[in-house]
C-alpha positions in Angstrom: -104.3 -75.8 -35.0 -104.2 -75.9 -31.2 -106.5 -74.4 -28.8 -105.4 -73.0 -25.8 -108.3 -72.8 -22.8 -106.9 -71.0 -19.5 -108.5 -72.1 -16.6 -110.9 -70.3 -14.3 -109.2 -71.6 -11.1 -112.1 -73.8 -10.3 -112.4 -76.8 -12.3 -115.7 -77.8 -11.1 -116.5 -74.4 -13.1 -114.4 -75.1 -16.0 -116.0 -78.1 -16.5 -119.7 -76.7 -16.4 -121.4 -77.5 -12.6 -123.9 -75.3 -11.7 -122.6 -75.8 -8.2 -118.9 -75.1 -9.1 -118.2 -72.5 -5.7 -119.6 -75.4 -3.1 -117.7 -77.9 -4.9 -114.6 -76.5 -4.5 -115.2 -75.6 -1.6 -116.0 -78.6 -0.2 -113.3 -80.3 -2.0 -110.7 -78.5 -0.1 -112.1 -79.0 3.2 -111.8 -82.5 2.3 -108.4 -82.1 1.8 -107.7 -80.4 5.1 -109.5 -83.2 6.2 -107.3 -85.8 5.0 -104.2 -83.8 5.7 -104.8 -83.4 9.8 -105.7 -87.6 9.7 -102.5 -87.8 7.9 -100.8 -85.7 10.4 -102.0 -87.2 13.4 -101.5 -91.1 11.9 -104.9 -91.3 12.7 -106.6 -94.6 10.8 -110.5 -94.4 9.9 -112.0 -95.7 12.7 -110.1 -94.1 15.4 -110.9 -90.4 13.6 -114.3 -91.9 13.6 -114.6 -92.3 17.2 -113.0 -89.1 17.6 -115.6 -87.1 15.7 -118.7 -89.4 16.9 -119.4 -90.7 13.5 -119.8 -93.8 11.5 -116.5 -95.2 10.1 -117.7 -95.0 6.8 -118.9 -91.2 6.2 -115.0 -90.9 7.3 -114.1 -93.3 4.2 -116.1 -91.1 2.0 -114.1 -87.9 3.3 -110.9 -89.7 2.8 -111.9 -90.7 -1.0 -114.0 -87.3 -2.0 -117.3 -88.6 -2.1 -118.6 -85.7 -0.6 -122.1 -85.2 -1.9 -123.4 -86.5 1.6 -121.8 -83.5 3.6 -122.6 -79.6 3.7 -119.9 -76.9 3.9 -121.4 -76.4 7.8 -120.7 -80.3 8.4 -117.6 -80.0 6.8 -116.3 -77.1 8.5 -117.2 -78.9 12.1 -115.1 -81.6 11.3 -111.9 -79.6 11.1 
């Protein structure tokens, strides 16, 4: 017998994070992120210099490790 388990829209939610809405949230600002450096050819360090920060916090953007930016940062950025 198969179960069948529609999703919510937010799989950050689905899967049981108390902080599902900023998750998602900040998960798509991460991809807007990624899609204007994509755009603009821009590598990491030269985005870096553009937005004045270290060349690694851009890494994190670029790869989703986002638990060391707000929405607020996030939303800056773009």
């Amino acid at each position: 017998d198969l179960t069948i388990e529609y999703s919510s829209g937010n799989v950050f939610a689905d899967l049981g994070f108390p902080d599902a809405e900023e998750r998602q949230t900040k998960t798509r600002l991460a991809l807007a992120f990624n899609r204007i450096l994509a755009e603009r050819k821009l590598k990491q360090v030269d985005a870096a210099c553009l937005l004045g920060l270290p060349q690694p916090k851009v890494s994190a953007l670029v790869n989703y490790r986002l638990d060391g930016f707000s929405v607020e940062r996030l939303l800056d950025l773009i």
